[in-house]
MDTraj code that builds the backbone (N, CA, C; nanometers):
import mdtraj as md
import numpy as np

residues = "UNK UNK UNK UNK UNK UNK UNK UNK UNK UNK UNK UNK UNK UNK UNK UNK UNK UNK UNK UNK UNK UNK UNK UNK UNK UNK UNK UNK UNK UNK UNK UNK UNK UNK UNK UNK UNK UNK UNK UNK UNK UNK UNK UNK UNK UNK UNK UNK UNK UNK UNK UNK UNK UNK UNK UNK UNK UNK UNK UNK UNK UNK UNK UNK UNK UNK UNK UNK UNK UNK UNK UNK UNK UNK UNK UNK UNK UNK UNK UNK UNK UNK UNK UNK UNK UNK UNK UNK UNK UNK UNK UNK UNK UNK UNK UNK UNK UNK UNK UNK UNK UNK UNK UNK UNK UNK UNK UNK UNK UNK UNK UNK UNK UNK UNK UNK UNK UNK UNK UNK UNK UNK UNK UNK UNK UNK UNK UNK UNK UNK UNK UNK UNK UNK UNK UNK UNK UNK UNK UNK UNK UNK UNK UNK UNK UNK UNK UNK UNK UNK UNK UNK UNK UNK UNK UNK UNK UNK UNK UNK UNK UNK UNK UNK UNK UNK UNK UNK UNK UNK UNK UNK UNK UNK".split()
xyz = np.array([
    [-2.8846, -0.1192, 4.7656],
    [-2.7405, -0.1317, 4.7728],
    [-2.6952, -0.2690, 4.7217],
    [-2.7553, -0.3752, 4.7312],
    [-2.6840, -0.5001, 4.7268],
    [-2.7442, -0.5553, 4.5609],
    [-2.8421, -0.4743, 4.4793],
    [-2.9016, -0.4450, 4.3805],
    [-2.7564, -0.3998, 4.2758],
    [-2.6964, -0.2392, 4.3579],
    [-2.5695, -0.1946, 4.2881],
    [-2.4710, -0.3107, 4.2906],
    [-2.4107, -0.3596, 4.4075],
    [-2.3425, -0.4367, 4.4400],
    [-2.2930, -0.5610, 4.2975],
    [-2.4380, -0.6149, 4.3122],
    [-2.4474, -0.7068, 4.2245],
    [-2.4257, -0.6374, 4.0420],
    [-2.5054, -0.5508, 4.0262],
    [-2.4763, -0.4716, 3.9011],
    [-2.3073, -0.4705, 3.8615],
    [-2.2494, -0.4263, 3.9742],
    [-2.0891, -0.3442, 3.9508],
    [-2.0215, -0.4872, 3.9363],
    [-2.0514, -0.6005, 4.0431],
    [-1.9983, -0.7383, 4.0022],
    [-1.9772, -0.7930, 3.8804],
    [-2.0735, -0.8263, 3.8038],
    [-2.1693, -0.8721, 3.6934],
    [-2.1030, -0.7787, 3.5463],
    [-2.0678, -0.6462, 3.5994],
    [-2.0419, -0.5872, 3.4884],
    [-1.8173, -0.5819, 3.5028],
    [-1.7951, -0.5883, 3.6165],
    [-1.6539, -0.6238, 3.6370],
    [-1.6335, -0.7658, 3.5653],
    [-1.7353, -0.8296, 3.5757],
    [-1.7116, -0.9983, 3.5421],
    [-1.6821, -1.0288, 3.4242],
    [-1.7760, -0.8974, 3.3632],
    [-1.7972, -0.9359, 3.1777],
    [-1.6367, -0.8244, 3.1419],
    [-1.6268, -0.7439, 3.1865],
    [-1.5511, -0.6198, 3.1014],
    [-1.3634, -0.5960, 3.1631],
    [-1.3608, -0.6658, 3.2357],
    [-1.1859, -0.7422, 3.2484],
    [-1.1628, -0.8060, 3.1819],
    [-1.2116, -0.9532, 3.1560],
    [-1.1704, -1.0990, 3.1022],
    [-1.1769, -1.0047, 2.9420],
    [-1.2902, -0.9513, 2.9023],
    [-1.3012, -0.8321, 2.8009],
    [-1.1549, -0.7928, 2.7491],
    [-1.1386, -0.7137, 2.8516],
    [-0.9953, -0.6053, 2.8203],
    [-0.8807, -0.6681, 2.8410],
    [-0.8745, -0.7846, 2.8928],
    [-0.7283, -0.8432, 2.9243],
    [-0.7356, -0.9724, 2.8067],
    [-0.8377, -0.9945, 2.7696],
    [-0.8076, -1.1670, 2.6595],
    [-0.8836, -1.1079, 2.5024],
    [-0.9122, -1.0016, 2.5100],
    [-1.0298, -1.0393, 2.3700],
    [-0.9903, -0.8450, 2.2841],
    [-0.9863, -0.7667, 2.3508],
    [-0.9624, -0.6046, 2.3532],
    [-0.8735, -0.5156, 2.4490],
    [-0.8173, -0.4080, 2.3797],
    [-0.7430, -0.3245, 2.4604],
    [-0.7386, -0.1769, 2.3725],
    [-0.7639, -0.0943, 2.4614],
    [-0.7308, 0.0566, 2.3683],
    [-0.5707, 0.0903, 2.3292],
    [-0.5594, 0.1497, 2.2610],
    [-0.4185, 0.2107, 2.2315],
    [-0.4194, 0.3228, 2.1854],
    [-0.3683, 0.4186, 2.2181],
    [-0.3640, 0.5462, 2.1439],
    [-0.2078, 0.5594, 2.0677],
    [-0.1919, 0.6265, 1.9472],
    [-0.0979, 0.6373, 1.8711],
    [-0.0475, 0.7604, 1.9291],
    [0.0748, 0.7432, 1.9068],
    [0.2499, 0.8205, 1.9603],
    [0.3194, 0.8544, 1.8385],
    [0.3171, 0.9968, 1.8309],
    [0.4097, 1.0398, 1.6817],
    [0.3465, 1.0053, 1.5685],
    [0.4564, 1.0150, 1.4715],
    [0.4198, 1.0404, 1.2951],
    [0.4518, 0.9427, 1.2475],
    [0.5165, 0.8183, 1.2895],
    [0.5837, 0.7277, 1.2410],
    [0.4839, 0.6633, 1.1110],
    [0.3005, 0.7119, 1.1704],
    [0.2099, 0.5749, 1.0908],
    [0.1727, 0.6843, 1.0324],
    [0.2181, 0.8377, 1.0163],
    [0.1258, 0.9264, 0.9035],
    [0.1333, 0.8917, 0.7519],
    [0.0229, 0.9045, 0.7092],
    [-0.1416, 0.9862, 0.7074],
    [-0.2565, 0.8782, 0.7193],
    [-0.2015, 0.7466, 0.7597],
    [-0.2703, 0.6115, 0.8040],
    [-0.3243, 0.6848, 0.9507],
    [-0.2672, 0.7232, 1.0226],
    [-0.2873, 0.7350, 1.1622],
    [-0.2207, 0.8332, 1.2068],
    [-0.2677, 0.9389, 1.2953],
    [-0.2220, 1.0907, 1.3505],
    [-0.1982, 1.1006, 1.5245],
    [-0.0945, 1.1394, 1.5523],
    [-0.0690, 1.1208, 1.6959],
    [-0.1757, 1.1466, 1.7506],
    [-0.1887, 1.0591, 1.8493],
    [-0.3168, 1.0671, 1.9625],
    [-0.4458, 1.0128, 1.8591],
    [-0.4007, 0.9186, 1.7980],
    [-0.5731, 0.8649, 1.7797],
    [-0.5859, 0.7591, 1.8962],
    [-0.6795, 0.7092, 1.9051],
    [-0.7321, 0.6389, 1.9739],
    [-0.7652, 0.4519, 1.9150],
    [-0.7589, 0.4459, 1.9034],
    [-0.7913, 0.2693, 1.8545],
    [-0.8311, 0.1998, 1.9671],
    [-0.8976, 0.0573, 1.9021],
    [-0.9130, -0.0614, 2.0019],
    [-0.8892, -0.1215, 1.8868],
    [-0.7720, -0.2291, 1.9896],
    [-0.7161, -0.3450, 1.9164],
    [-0.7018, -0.4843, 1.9989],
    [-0.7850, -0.5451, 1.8405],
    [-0.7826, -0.6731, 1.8517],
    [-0.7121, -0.7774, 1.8971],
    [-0.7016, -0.8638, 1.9980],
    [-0.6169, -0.9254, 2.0507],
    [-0.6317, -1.0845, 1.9617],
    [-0.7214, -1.0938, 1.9674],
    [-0.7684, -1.2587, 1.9573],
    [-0.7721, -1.3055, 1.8373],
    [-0.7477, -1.2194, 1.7493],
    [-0.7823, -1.2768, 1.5902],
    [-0.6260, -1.3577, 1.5591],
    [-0.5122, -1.2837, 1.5881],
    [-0.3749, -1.3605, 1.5542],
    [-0.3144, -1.4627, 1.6458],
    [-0.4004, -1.5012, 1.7645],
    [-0.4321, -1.6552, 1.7923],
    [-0.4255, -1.7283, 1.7179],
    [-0.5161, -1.7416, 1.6148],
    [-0.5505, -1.8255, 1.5416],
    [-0.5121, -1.8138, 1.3841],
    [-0.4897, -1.6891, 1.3277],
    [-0.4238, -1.6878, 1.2060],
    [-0.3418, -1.5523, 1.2339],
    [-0.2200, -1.5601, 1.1455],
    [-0.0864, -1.4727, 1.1517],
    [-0.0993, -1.3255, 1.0770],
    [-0.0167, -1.2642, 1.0887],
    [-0.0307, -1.1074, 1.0186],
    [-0.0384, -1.1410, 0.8713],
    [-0.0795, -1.0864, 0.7951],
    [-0.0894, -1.0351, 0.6521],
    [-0.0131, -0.9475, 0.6190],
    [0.0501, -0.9372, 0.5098],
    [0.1047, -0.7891, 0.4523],
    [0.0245, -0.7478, 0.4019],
    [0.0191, -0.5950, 0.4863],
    [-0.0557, -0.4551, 0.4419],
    [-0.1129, -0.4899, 0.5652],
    [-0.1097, -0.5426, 0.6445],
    [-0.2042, -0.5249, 0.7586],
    [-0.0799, -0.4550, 0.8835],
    [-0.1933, -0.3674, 0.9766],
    [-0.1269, -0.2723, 1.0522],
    [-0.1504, -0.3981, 1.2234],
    [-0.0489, -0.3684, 1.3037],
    [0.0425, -0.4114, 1.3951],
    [0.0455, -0.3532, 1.5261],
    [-0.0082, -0.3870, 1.5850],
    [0.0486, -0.3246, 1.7474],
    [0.1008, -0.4384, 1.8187],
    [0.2641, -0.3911, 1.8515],
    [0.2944, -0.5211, 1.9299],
    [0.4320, -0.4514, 2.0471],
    [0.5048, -0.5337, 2.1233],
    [0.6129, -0.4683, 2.2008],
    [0.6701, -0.4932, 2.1542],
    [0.7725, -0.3268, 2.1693],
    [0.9028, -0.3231, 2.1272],
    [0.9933, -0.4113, 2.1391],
    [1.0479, -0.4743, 2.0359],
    [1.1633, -0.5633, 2.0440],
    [1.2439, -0.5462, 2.2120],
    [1.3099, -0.4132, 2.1893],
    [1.4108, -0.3645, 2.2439],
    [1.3848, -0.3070, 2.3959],
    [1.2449, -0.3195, 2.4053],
    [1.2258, -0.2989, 2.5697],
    [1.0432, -0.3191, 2.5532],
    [1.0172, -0.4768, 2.5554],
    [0.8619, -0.4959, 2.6039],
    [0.7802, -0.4087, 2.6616],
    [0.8016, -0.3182, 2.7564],
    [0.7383, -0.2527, 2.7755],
    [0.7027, -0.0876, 2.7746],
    [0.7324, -0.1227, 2.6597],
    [0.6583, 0.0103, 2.5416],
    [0.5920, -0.0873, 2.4283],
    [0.4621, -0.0184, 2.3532],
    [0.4035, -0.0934, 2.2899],
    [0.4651, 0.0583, 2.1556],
    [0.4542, -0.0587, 1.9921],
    [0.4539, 0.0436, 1.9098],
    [0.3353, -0.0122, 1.7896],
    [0.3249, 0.0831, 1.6612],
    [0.1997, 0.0511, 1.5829],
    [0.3008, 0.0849, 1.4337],
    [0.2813, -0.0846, 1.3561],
    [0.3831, -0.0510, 1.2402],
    [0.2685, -0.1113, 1.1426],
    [0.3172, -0.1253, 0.9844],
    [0.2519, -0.1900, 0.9118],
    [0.3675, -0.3276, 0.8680],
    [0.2702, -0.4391, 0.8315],
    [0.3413, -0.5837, 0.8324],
    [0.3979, -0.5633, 0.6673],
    [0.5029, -0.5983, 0.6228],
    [0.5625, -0.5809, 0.4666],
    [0.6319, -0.7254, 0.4269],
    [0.6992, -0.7929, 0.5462],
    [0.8364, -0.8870, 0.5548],
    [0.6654, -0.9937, 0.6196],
    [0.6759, -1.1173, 0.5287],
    [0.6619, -1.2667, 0.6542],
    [0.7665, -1.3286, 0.6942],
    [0.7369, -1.4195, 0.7605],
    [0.8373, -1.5451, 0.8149],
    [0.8883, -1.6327, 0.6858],
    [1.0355, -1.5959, 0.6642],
    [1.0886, -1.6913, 0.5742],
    [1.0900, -1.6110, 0.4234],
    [1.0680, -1.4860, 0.4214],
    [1.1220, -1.4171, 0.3074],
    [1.2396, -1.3048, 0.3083],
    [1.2685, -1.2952, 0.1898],
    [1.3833, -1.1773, 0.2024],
    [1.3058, -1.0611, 0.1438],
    [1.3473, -0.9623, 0.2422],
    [1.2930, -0.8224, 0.2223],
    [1.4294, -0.7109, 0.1779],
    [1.3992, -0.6300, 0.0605],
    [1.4910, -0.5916, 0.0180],
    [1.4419, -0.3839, -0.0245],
    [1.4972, -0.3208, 0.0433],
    [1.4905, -0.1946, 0.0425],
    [1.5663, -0.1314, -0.0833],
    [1.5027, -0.0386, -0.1715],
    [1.6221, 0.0673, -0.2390],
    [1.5643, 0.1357, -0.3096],
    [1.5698, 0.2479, -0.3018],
    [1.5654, 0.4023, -0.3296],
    [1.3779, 0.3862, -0.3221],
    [1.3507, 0.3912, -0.1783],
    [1.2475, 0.3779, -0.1473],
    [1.1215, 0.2975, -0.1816],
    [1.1611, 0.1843, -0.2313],
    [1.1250, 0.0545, -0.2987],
    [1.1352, -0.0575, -0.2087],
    [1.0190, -0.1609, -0.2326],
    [1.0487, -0.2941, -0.1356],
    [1.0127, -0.3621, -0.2758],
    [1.1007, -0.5081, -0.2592],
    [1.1046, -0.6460, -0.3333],
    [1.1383, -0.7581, -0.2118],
    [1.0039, -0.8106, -0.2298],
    [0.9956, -0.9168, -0.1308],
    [1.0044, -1.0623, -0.2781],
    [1.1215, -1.0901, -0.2060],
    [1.1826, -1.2679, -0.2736],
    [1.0944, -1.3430, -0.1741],
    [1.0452, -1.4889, -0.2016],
    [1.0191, -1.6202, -0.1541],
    [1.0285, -1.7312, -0.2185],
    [0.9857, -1.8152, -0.1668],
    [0.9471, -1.9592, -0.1908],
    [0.7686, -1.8737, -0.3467],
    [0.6772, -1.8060, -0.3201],
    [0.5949, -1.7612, -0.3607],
    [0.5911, -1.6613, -0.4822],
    [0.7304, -1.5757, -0.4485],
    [0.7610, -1.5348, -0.5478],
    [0.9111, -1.5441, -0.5839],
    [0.9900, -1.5980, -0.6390],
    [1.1015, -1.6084, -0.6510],
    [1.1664, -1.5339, -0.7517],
    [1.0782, -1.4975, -0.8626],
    [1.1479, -1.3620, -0.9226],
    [1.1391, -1.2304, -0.8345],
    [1.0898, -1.2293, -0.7143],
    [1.0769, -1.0928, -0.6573],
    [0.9097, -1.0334, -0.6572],
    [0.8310, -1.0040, -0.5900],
    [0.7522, -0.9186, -0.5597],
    [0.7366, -0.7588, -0.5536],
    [0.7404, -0.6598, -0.6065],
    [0.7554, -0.5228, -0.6012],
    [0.6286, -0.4939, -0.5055],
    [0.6475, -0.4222, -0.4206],
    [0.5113, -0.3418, -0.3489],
    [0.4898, -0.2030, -0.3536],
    [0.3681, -0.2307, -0.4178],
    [0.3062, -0.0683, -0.3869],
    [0.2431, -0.0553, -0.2981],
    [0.3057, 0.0877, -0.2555],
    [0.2104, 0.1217, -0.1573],
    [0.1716, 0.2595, -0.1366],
    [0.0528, 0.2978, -0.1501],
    [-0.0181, 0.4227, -0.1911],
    [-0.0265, 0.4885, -0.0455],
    [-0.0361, 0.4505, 0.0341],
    [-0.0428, 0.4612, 0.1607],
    [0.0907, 0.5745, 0.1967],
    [0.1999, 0.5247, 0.1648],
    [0.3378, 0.5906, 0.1729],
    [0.3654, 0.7433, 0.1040],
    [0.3574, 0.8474, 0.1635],
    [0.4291, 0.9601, 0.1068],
    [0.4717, 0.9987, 0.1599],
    [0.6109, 0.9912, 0.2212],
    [0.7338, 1.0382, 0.2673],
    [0.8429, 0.9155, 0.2593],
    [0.8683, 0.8872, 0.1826],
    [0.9720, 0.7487, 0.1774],
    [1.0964, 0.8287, 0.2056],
    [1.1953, 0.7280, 0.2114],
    [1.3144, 0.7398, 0.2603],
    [1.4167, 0.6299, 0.1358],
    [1.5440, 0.6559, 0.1081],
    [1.6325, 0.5938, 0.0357],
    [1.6911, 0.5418, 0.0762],
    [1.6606, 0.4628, 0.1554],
    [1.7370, 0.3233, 0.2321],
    [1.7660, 0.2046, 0.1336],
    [1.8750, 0.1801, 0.1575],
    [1.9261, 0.0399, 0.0908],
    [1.9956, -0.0347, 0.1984],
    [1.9012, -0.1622, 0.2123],
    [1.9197, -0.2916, 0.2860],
    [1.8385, -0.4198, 0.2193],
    [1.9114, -0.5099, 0.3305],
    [1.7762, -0.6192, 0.2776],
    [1.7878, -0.7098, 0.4128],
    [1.7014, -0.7973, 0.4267],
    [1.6899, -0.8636, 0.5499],
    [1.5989, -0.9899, 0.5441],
    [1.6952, -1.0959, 0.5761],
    [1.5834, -1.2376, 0.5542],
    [1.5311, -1.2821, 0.6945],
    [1.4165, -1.3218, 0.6627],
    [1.3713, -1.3154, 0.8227],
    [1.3089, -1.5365, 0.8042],
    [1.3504, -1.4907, 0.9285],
    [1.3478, -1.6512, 1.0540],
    [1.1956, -1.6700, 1.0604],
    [1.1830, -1.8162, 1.0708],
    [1.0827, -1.8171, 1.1090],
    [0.9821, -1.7691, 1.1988],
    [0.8842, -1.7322, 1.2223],
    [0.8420, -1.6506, 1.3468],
    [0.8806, -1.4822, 1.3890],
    [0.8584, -1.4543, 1.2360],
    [0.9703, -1.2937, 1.2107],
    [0.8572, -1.2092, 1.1642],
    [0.8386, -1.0661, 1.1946],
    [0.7913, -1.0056, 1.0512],
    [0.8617, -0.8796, 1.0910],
    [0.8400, -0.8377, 0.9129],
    [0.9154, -0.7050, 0.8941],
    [0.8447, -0.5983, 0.8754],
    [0.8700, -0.5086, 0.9982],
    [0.7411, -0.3795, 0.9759],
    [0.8176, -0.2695, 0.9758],
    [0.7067, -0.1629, 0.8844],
    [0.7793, -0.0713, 0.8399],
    [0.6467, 0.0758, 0.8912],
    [0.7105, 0.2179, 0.9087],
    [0.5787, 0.2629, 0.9595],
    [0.5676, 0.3610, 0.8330],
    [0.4385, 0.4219, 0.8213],
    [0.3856, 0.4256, 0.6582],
    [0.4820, 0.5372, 0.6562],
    [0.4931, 0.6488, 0.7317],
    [0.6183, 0.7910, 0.7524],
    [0.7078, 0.7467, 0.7600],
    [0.7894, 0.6798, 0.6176],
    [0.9385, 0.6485, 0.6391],
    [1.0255, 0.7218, 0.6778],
    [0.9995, 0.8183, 0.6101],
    [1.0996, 0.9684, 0.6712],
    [1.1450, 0.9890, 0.8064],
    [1.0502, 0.9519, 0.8998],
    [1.0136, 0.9646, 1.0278],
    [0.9538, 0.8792, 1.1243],
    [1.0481, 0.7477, 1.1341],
    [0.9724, 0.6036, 1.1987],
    [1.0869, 0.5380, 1.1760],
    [1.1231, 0.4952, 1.2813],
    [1.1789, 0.4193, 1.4219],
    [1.1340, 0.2536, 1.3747],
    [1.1899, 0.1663, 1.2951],
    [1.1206, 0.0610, 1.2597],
    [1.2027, -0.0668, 1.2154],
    [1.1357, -0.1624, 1.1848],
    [1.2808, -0.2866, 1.1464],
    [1.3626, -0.2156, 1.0577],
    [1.4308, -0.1207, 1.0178],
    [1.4980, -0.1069, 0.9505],
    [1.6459, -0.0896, 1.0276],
    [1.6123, -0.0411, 1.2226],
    [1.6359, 0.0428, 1.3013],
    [1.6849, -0.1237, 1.4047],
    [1.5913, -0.1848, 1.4178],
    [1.5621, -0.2590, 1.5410],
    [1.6026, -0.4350, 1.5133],
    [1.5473, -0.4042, 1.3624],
    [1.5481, -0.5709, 1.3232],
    [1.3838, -0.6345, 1.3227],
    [1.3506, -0.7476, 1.3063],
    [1.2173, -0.8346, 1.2635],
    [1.1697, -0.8037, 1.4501],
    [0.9728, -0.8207, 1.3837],
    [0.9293, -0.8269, 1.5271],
    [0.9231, -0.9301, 1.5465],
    [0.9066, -1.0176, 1.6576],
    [0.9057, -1.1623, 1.6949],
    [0.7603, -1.1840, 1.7026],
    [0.6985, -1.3411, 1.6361],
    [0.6007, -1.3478, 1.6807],
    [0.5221, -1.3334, 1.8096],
    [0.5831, -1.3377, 1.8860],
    [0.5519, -1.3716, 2.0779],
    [0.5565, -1.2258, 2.1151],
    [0.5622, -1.0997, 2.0270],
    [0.5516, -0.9826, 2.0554],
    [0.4276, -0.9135, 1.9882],
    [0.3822, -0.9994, 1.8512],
    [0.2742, -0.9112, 1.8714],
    [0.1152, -0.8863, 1.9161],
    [0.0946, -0.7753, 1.9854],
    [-0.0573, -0.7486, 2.0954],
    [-0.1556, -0.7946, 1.9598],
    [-0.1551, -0.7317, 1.8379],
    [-0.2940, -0.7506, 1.7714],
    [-0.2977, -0.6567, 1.6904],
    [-0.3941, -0.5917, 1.6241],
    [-0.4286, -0.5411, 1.5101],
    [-0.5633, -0.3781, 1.5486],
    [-0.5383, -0.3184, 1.5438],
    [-0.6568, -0.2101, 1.5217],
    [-0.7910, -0.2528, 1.4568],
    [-0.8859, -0.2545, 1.5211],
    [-1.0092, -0.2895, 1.4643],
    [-1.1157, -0.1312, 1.4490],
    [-1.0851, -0.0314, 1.5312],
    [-1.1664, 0.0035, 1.5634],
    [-1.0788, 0.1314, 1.5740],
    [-1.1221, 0.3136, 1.5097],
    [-1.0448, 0.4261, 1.5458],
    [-1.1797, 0.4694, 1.5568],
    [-1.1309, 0.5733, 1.7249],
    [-1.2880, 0.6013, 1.7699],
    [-1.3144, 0.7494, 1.6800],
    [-1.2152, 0.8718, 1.6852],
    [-1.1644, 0.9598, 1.6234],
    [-1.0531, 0.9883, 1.5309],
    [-1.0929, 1.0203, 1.4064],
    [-1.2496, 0.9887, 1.3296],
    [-1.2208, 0.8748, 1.3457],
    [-1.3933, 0.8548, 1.3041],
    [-1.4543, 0.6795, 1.3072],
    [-1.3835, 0.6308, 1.2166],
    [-1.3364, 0.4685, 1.2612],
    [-1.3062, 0.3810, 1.1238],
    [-1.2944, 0.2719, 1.1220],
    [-1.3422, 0.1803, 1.0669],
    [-1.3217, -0.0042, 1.0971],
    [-1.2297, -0.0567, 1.0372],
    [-1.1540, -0.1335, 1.0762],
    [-1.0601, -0.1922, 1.0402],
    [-0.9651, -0.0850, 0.9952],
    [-0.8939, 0.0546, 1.0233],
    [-0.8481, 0.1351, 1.0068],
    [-0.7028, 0.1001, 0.9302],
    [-0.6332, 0.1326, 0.8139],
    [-0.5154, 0.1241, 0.8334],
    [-0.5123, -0.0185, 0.6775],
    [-0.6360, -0.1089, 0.7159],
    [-0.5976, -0.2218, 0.6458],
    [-0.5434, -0.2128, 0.4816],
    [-0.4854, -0.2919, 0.4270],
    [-0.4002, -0.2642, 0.2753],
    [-0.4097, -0.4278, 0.2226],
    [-0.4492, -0.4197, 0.1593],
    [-0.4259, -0.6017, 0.0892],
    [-0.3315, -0.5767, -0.0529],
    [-0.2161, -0.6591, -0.0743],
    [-0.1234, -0.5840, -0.1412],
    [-0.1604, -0.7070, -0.2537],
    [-0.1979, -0.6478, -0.3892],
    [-0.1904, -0.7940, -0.5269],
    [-0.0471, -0.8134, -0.5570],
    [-0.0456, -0.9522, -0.5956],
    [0.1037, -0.9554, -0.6594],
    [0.0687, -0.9337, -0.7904],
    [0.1646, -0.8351, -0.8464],
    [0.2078, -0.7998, -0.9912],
    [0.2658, -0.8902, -1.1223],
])
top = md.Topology()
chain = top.add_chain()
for i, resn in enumerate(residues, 1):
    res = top.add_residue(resn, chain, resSeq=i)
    for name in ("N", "CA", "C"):
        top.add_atom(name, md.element.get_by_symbol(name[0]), res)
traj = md.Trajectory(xyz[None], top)
């Protein structure tokens, strides 16, 4: 008994500090991230990596909802901190300091776009996410920029089907 005791300790010790500072599961809700991701997958996502360095565009997002923390959602990153993001006829042109004639993005990932025309410059400590089912996703277009201090982390891991780093996109400039 005090054999188990110690076992169940030892393994509580390692697999909290685990799940609360370093990992957490998430399962996906709706179509918003289709054909990237299908309601009810499963993921584990990374907490600890955007500690230390910030989202990427083309990289996928789990963070709380702007609009009520406690719901978590899963978008892809398009907008950084300090660019203008510009929507039309299902097209993004990201302006900066980096690109100042404009950036066009492709994204292969996307088949269901939507004909939205906006644009939106984001604050420091901003990003602009968009979910790959434009048609059908609830997203800054809806809510506004996510705040840095909202987002949980990144998908490392889809248990069904298997996949590492699930979702990821590294976008070239043109």
């Amino acid at each position: 008994m005090r054999e188990t005791l110690k076992l169940l300790f030892i393994s509580l010790a390692i697999v909290i500090p685990f799940r609360l500072f370093i990992a957490q599961p998430f399962i996906v809700e709706g179509a918003s991230m289709y054909p990237t991701f299908d309601n009810g997958d499963y993921l584990i996502v990374d907490e600890l990596s955007y500690r230390f360095k910030g989202p990427e565009r083309g990289s996928v997002l789990v963070f709380r909802y702007p609009k009520d923390p406690s719901k978590s959602f899963i978008k892809r990153v398009v907008g950084l901190p300090g660019e203008l993001v510009a929507l039309e006829d299902g097209g993004i042109v990201i302006t900066s300091s980096e690109h100042p004639q404009g950036l066009a993005l492709e994204e292969p990932y996307v088949k269901l776009k939507k004909g939205d025309k906006l644009s939106y410059a984001l604050g420091q400590g901003e990003y602009y996410v968009l979910g790959d089912n434009r048609a059908q996703s609830a997203d800054s277009r809806l809510w506004g920029p996510v705040p840095e201090d909202n987002i949980i982390g990144r998908p490392i891991i889809r248990l069904l089907p298997p996949a590492i780093l699930p979702g990821n996109f590294n976008f070239n400039a043109n």
